[in-house]
C-alpha positions in Angstrom: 0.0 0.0 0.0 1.7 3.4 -1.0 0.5 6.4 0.8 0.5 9.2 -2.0 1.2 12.8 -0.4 -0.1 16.1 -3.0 1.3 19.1 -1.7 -0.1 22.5 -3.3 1.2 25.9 -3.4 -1.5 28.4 -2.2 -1.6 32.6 -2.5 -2.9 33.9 0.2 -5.0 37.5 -0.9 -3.2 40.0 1.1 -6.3 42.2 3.1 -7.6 44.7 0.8 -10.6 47.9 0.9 -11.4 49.9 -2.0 -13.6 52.8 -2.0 -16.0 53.8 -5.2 -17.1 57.1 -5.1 -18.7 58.8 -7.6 -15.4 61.0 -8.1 -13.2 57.9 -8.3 -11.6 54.8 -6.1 -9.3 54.2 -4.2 -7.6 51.1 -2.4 -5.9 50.1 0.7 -4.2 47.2 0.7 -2.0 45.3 3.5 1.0 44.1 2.7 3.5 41.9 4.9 5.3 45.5 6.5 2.4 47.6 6.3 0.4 49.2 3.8 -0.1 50.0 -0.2 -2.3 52.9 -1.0 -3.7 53.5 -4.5 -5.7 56.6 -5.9 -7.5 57.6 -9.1 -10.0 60.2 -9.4 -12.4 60.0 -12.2 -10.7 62.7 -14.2 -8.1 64.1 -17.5 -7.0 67.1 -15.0 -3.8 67.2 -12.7 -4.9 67.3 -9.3 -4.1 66.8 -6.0 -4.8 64.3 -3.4 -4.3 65.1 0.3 -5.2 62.5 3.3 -3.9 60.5 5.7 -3.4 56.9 7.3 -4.2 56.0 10.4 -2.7 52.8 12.2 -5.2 52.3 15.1 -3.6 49.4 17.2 -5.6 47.0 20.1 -5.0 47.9 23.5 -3.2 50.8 25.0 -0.5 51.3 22.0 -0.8 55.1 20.5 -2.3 55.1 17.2 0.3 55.8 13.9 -0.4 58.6 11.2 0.6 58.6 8.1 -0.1 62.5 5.9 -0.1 62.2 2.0 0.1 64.9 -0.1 0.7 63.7 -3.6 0.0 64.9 -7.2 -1.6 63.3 -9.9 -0.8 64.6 -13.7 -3.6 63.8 -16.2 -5.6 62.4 -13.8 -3.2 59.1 -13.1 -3.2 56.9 -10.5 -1.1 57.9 -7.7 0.0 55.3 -5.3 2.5 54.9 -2.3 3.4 52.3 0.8 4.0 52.8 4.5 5.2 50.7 6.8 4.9 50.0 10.4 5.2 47.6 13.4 2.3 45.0 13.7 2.2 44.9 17.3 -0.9 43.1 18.5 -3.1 43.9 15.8 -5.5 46.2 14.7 -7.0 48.7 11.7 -5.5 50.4 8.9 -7.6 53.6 8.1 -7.2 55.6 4.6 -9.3 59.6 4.3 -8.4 62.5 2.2 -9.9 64.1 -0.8 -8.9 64.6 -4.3 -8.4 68.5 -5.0 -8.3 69.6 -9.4 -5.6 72.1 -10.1 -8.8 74.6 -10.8 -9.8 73.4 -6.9 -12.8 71.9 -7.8 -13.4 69.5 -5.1 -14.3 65.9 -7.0 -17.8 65.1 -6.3 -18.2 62.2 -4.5 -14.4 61.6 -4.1 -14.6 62.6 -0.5 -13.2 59.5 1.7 -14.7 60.0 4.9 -16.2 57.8 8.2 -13.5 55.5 7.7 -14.9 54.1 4.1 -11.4 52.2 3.6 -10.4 50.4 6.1 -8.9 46.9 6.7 -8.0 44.9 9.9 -4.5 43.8 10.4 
């Protein structure tokens, strides 16, 4: 009798929130060090994106946060990482708004209420 062993490689999805507004989406993702953010309003114009991250740990650890201020030409996706210690768990928190270079506020592109979030 031969015992037959299969052994199969798995991906894991890394933890992942994305946002659709009306204005555009964006995504929070955890990686294995910390974060990747992602950001694309629903436009051809440059414009601006200013927010923040909040780590928010369990227990009695002070929360992290993260400021982004990053510009977006032609209305591209902009995109950046942060990295932090995981402690004893706890919830990754993305807000900010997408500004046009004319400062027209993108309708509905205004993450709020913790609308991206993921649990670490």
């Amino acid at each position: 009798m031969a015992i037959v062993l299969f052994l199969a490689a798995v991906a894991i999805p890394a933890k992942a929130s994305t946002f659709y507004g009306t204005g555009g989406n964006c995504t929070l993702i955890k990686t294995s060090t910390g974060a990747q953010w992602k950001v694309h309003p629903y436009t051809s114009m440059t414009y601006e994106f200013g927010g923040i991250i909040e780590v928010v740990y369990k227990g009695t650890y002070l929360p992290l946060v993260y400021p982004i201020l990053e510009v977006g030409e032609n209305g591209s996706t902009i995109s950046g990482t942060i990295s932090f210690p995981k402690r004893n768990g706890g919830k990754i928190i993305l807000t900010g708004e997408a500004v046009a270079t004319n400062f027209k506020v993108f309708s509905g592109f205004i993450i709020n209420d913790g609308a991206v979030s993921i649990g670490f």
